[in-house]
Steps between C-alpha positions, in 0.01 A plus 500: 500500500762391736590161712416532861836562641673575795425891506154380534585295818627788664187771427308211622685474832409897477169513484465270825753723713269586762353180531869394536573757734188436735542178484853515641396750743325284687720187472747752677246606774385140552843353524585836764253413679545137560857621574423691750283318644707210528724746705295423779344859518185334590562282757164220433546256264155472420474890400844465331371189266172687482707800352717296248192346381268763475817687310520209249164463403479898463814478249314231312174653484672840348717287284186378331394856474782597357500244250141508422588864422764391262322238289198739456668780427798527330573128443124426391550522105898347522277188687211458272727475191683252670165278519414510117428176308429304242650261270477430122291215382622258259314646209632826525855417549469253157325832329750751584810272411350428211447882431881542622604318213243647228664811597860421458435280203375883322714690729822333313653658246690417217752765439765317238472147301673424215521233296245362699686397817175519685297255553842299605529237288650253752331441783805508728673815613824645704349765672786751631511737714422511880198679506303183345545348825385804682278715303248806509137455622361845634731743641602585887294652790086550382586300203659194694328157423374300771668203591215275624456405121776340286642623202531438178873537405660565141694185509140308596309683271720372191467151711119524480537586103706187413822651483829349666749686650849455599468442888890451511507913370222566769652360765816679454274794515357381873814422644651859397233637693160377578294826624461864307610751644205708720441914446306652801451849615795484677736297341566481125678222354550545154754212442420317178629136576669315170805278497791614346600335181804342636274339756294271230827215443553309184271211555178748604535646172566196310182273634295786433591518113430134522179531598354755274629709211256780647554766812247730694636760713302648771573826647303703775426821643297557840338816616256587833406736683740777660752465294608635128745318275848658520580644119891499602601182685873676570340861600656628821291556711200341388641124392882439512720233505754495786752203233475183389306217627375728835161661624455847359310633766341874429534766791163535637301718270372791707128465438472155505774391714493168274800357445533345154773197422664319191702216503718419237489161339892511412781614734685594125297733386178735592179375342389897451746780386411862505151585319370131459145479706352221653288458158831443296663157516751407757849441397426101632182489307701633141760269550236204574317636202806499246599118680157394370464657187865360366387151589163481406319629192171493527483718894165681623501755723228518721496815740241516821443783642289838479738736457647540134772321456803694319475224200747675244740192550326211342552659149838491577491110534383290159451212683260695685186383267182579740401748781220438750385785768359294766356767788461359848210266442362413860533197661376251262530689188819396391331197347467714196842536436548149427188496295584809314910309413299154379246670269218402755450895528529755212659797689266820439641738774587872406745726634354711752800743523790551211836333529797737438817448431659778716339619832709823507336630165163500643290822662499397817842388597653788647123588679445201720627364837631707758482879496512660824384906579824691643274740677219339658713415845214651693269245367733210628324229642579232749308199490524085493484274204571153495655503869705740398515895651541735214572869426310597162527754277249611240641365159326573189500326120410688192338346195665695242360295205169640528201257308846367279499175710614159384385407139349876466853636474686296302235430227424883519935564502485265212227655335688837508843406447642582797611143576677152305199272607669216376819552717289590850168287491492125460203371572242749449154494706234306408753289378489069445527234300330167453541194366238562207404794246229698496387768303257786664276711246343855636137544351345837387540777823182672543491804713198660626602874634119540662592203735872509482502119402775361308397108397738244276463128482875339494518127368730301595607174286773233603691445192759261617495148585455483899198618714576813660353886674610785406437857653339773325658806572338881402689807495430891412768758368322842582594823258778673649609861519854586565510724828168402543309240784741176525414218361617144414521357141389183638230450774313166557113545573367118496625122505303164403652180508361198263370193614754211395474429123531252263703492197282732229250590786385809542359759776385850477477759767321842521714759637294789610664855709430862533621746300547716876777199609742624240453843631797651668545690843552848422664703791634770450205662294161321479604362848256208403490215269565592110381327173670659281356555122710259277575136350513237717663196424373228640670179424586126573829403611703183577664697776567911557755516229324243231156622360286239267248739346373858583249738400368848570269635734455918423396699787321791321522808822736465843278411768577583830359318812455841697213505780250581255549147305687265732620209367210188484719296780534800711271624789636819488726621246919461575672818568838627638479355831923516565604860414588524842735216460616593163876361402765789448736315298421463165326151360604300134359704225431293178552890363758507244575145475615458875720799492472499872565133580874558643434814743202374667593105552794596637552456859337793748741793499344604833389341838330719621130546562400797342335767780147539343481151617652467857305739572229295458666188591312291777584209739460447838740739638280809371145389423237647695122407471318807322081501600199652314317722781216424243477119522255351746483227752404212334249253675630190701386210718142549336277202572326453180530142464639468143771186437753482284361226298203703361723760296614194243427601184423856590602809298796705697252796493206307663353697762474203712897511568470844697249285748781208519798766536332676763510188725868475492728628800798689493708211689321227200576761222839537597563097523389516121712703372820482760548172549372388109835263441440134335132560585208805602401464908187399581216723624249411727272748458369376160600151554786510251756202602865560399606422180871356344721663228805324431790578283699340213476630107491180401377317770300519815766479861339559821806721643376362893392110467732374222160384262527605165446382157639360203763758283393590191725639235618847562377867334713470238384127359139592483589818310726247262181280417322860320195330614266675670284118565821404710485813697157494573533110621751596677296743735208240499754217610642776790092551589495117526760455741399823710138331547698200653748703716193713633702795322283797373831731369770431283805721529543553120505509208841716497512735198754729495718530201824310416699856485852332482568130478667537817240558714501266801117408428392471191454151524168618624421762285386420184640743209718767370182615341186651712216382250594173513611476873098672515385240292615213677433654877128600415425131368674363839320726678132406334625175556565494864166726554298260314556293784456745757814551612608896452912548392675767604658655193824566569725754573358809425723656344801580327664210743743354252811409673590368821813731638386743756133346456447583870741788529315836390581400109340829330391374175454770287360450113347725256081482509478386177729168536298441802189469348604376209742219631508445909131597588365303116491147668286576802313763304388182336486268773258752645274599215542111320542286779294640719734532812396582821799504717826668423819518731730820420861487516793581766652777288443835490332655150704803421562624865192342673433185649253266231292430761411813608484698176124577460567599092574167458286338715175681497517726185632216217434175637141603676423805281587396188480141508220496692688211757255403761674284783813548744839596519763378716839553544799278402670383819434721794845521716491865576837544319477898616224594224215261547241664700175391538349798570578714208459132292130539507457816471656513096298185387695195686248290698665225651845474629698123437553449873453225808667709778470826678677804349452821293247287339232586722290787425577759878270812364166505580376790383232479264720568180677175622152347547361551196855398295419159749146482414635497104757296543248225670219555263768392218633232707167332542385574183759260357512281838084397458529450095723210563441165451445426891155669486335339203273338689412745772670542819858311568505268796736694745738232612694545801918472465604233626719695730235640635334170599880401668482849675154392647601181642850615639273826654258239645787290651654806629148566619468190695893466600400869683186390669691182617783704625259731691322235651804301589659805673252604666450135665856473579469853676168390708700167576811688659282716677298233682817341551673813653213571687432152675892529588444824666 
């Protein structure tokens, strides 16, 4: 989702032009007329006043047309969102900051302690670094926090705990500079503020020894929406530095036109050099770092923020005894921090994504970012984004790694040699520490091929001397064929989490899967899901690259989950759906230990888009609407008395919803699924009032009045905790605070896949790994749905960087690392969680738009997965490939809009009536199981602009009658007056 920005002013200025126009019209005739009139072309004064007034009251009365045509029509859903409500009752805000700290307190985690630095002995701290007096909550644009609540800061949270910190260190922090610096979609400031070690003088340094023996240094990364993190800070071109101490300001890049800034901390040197990315320290921040470490000896580094950190420094450092990863925890979860440094808290969190050592050595690195086609001029497309006119080109970005994606290749690269683990990897995922033992035993695996269950108790005992959780993590290593279908060594399929306990206590947990969710996609021959024949290993880890125990599950034949035996989750069984998009380069091979790793993650030898594919290339400049001479009329404006209300709880297939669509109009159908953005219209028809959807992944911001709720931690903390209880409360907790904000949609949960660490927003996104980004978006989405409130999983699909999000980015991918890794989590937020809303994503899959690709759409996530509710589209700006019209006819129902445009639906022939008809029925069907309609129908309350419309019509109203009456007495009066004078 996107901010409401300037871009949005002007298409809304658009949509009103001939109001506008007519409107100014006749302010130009009226003031002609009284012009000439005052000429003295008619001679009688009486006429002549008669004129002017009659003229005036005229231009008002078709000024009040004009704008009565306005509010109803293309300003009516801008309006009503501008009259939501609601506020948060005392209760709920005390629940959901309590859950904001439960989260962060298991969202934590403990990457390095020795010698037991942690818990701090002393109770007071230095804390260096600037970013402890400015730190990470959420992340920019959607994932903004709201600022009508307070916020827990780091430096408070440790306050809260007990701990005392050096406010003589924090105020030289303040007064270097109080405010972070702000990323937009138009400006991107990457300037990481830190003192220069010359700056801190003799005396700084020499009260804070006095006061305690012990450092913690803070560092920070942000992230947000629009924007990726720059992997070369000196690149020309992208990020450069134009010499010490000054701006380095970025010519405009040509699909964003956003211009991206650094400024230096030092006017003696550059903080970045060639190759050193926004995720490696700043020259300031080493030299701060080796200033702390030679004067202190016991220093913990504490790093906040939900993009990986490049960490490889603090082993260079022996003073450096402990290491806390502290993602952006909300705005009052920060409390846990302080908790977590006293002991209070027993730090549980996992690593959700694996820390390396050296960016450059990893699959993606030469794949991601901007890529632009060199022969796709024809397709050029000029449109507005942020205020700002743009000419776009179709880019593209190829995901050469195939299904070898985060932990799955380097485990698998370690597994077959092809890599020094040791020397790339440093914290591995799954990955954490804690501040007690335990020890995790794996009982007898039983394995019943007739029902494909696989069942193991795990208990867990806490053998050390503090209470504690700890997360139980389950892998598989499949048998492998060289040459044959890829496949990772290492593959998690489930997570528990412990309760807290005691010293000697124990707790054991049944762990129970199907054999068919180790089976692998297969596409090039079966072209379906394969298990093949084979030992399975299916083991208990302390993180991806650390197993506990293992044993051996045999598959006795291959199975394959053809269309004669689908798999049990399936509808219909999976089959090529994306031949037509197939890659042409060639994708990682595990085949022969890596052999091809070097020629395929290299950077793409060509730009071009290959022919069999522009052919077939569509945006706006060539897409035509194609009709079925077949398809009938369907029925509309029937009178068969059916509301809304009655369908709750109705099966999608009930005959009764043919009665109920049959009602609708084409003008109501076409407010449903044109003008669906931060809410779906109202219809009066079937007495269906309008409802809200708001944004925020994290939160809930109502774009239009300002209310929104408290910030919870982001994607990445939940998927830290490994608990699936903390994901579910936190959909319940977002249900909660919907009910009070009169909010029936959630925009989120986002799941797509942390692809590269330097993706702009995977703050929001949960994982590197689909099963358990599916895990923890299916229990936020039963949450939220528990409570009636239906989340739009989010973005559908393969939407996993910000640069040229909005541009015509053709993502293209392999179909087997799509279903296995970027389609996994909503495949299980669908079939687990039970979603009922989904919103697709602004790029294009392969060289199609995601939101009109009807494979995708209808065939996988209806077909297969048997998805019953609506889809909308991310952001609906036009942008020169959204289209409305060809939107609904591939699967899309409902287009993320509040303002007149290629949104709305122009055929209306009946195949574009019956796509409507769909597209409504799917709408509704998610609309009416809501929470609103529990209890029967919804009181329809009137917006309150409506009500201020009313009164300033009946004033206008009365003002006109006055007028009328007034002028004509005046006229009688002159003409008695003339006439006794003749």
């Amino acid at each position: 989702m996107l901010d409401i920005n300037f871009s949005d002013v002007i298409s809304t200025l658009e949509s009103v032009r001939t109001q506008l126009i007519v409107m100014a019209a006749v302010l130009a005739v009226a003031l002609m007329v009284t012009f000439v009139t005052n000429k003295r072309t008619v001679k009688s004064v009486g006429i002549r006043k008669m004129v002017h007034a009659q003229t005036w009251i005229v231009t008002l009365i078709a000024i009040v047309v004009a704008v009565s045509t306005m509010l109803f029509g293309p300003l009516n859903t801008m309006l009503s969102l501008m009259s939501g409500s609601g506020t948060l009752s005392e209760r709920t805000i005390a629940q959901t900051k309590q859950l904001a700290a439960d989260i962060e307190r298991e969202g934590i985690v403990l990457l390095k302690n020795e010698g037991d630095t942690l818990p701090l002995a002393s109770k007071k701290v230095n804390v260096f670094g600037w970013a402890s007096t400015n730190p990470i909550y959420g992340g920019t644009g959607s994932g903004s926090m709201n600022d009508q609540y307070e916020t827990t800061s780091i430096l408070q949270g440790m306050a809260d705990a007990g701990i005392e910190t050096n406010s003589e260190l924090s105020d030289f922090y303040v007064r270097y500079r109080a405010d972070r610096p702000q990323n937009g979609a138009a400006t991107q400031d990457w300037t990481l503020p830190e003192p220069t070690v010359d700056s801190y003088s003799d005396t700084l340094l020499s009260n804070a020894k006095d006061f305690s023996d012990t450092a913690i240094i803070v560092l920070a990364r942000t992230g947000g929406e629009c924007f990726d993190l720059p992997s070369d800070m000196s690149k020309t071109g992208d990020y450069r530095q134009f010499g010490p101490g000054s701006s380095a300001v970025v010519g405009k890049d040509e699909q964003s036109d956003a211009v991206s800034v650094y400024h230096n901390n030092s006017t003696e040197y550059n903080d970045f050099e060639e190759g050193e990315g926004y995720l490696d320290l700043s020259g300031t921040e080493r030299n701060m770092i080796d200033m702390v470490t030679s004067n202190f000896k016991n220093v913990v580094v504490v790093y906040n923020g939900a993009n990986p950190l490049n960490l490889n420094f603090v082993d260079d450092h022996a003073a450096i005894k402990s290491v806390l990863w502290a993602p952006p925890a909300g705005q009052t979860g920060f409390s846990a921090l302080g908790e977590v440094l006293t002991g209070a808290v027993n730090p549980s969190g996992r690593n959700t994504d694996t820390f390396i050592k050296d960016f450059s050595k990893a699959p993606w690195f030469n794949n991601y970012g901007q890529f632009q086609y060199d022969n796709m001029d024809e397709f050029a497309v000029d449109t507005n984004f942020a205020g700002q006119d743009l000419h776009v080109l179709p880019s593209f970005v190829n995901y050469v790694e195939g299904i070898y994606t985060g932990y799955k290749y380097y485990e698998t690269a370690d597994d077959e040699g092809a890599i020094d683990y040791d020397s790339i990897v440093q914290y591995p995922f799954g990955y954490g520490l804690s501040y007690t033992t335990f020890t995790q035993k794996m009982g007898e695996v039983t394995y019943d091929a007739r029902s494909g269950k696989i069942t193991f108790d795990v208990t867990v005992t806490n053998t050390g001397d503090v209470a504690g959780k700890d997360a139980v993590e389950v892998y598989y290593n499949p048998p492998y064929t060289d040459g044959g279908i890829e496949k990772s060594s290492v593959n998690l399929i489930d997570v528990e989490k412990t309760k807290e306990l005691n010293p000697g206590e124990s707790q054991t947990m049944t762990i129970t899967f199907n054999d068919e969710d180790m089976a692998s996609y297969d596409a090039d021959t079966a072209k379906a899901y394969v298990l093949e024949a084979g030992d399975y290993d299916i083991s208990i880890n302390a993180s991806a690259h650390e197993m506990i125990d293992h044993q051996t599950v045999n598959v006795a034949e291959t199975v394959t989950y053809d269309k004669s035996n689908p798999r049990s989750s399936d509808v219909t069984a999976a089959t090529n759906q994306f031949d037509n998009i197939k890659p042409t380069f060639e994708t990682l091979s595990r085949a022969g230990h890596f052999a091809n790793f070097s020629e395929v993650t290299a950077a793409p030898a060509s730009r071009s888009m290959p022919e069999e594919y522009k052919k077939t290339f569509v945006n706006a400049s060539n897409y035509e609407n194609e009709d079925d001479d077949a398809d009938t009329m369907p029925t509309t404006g029937a009178k068969n008395g059916i509301k809304l209300y009655e369908m709750y709880g109705k099966d999608y297939d009930d005959a009764k919803w043919d009665d109920l669509l049959d009602e609708l109009t084409y003008d109501e159908m076409n407010q449903l699924i044109a003008f669906a953005g931060y809410g779906n219209a109202a219809v009066a028809s079937i007495d269906k009032p309008r409802q809200s959807d708001v944004d925020g992944p994290s939160t809930l911001n109502n774009n239009f009045t300002g209310v929104g709720s408290i910030g919870l931690p982001s994607g990445v903390s939940v998927a830290n905790t490994f608990s699936k209880d903390l994901a579910r409360k936190f959909g319940e907790t977002i249900g909660d605070m919907a009910h009070e904000m009169n909010v029936t949609g959630w925009y989120a949960p986002a799941m797509n896949i942390h692809r590269t660490p330097y993706a702009g927003r995977n703050f929001e996104y949960f994982s590197e790994d689909g099963t358990l980004s599916g895990i923890m978006a299916a229990q936020q989405v039963a949450g939220a749905r528990a409570k009636g409130v239906y989340p739009f999983i989010k973005h559908f699909a393969l939407n996993d960087q910000e640069t040229n999000r909005v541009a015509m980015l053709c993502t293209w991918a392999d179909e087997q690392s799509m279903r296995e890794i970027y389609f996994k989590p909503f495949e299980m937020a669908v079939k687990d969680g039970g979603a009922t809303a989904v919103m697709a994503s602004f790029n294009y899959v392969g060289n199609g738009y995601s939101s009109a690709n009807s494979n995708m759409l209808n065939t996988v996530l209806r077909g297969e997965w048997g998805f019953r509710g609506f889809v909308e589209t991310d952001y609906f700006g036009g942008f020169g490939y959204q289209i409305g019209d060809q939107a609904i006819r591939n699967g899309n129902d409902a287009m993320l809009a509040t303002i007149e445009g290629a949104n709305v639906i122009t055929d209306k022939s009946a195949t574009s009536v019956k796509a409507m008809r769909t597209a409504a029925h799917n709408i509704l069907y998610t609309a009416v199981n809501s929470w609103l309609y529990e209890d029967g129908q919804p009181k329809i309350a009137t917006p309150t602009w409506k009500y201020v419309y009313y009164v300033a019509v009946g004033v206008a109203a009365l003002l006109i009658v006055g007028l009328e009456v007034l002028t004509f007495r005046r006229f009688s009066a002159r003409r008695k007056a003339a006439m006794q004078i003749g």
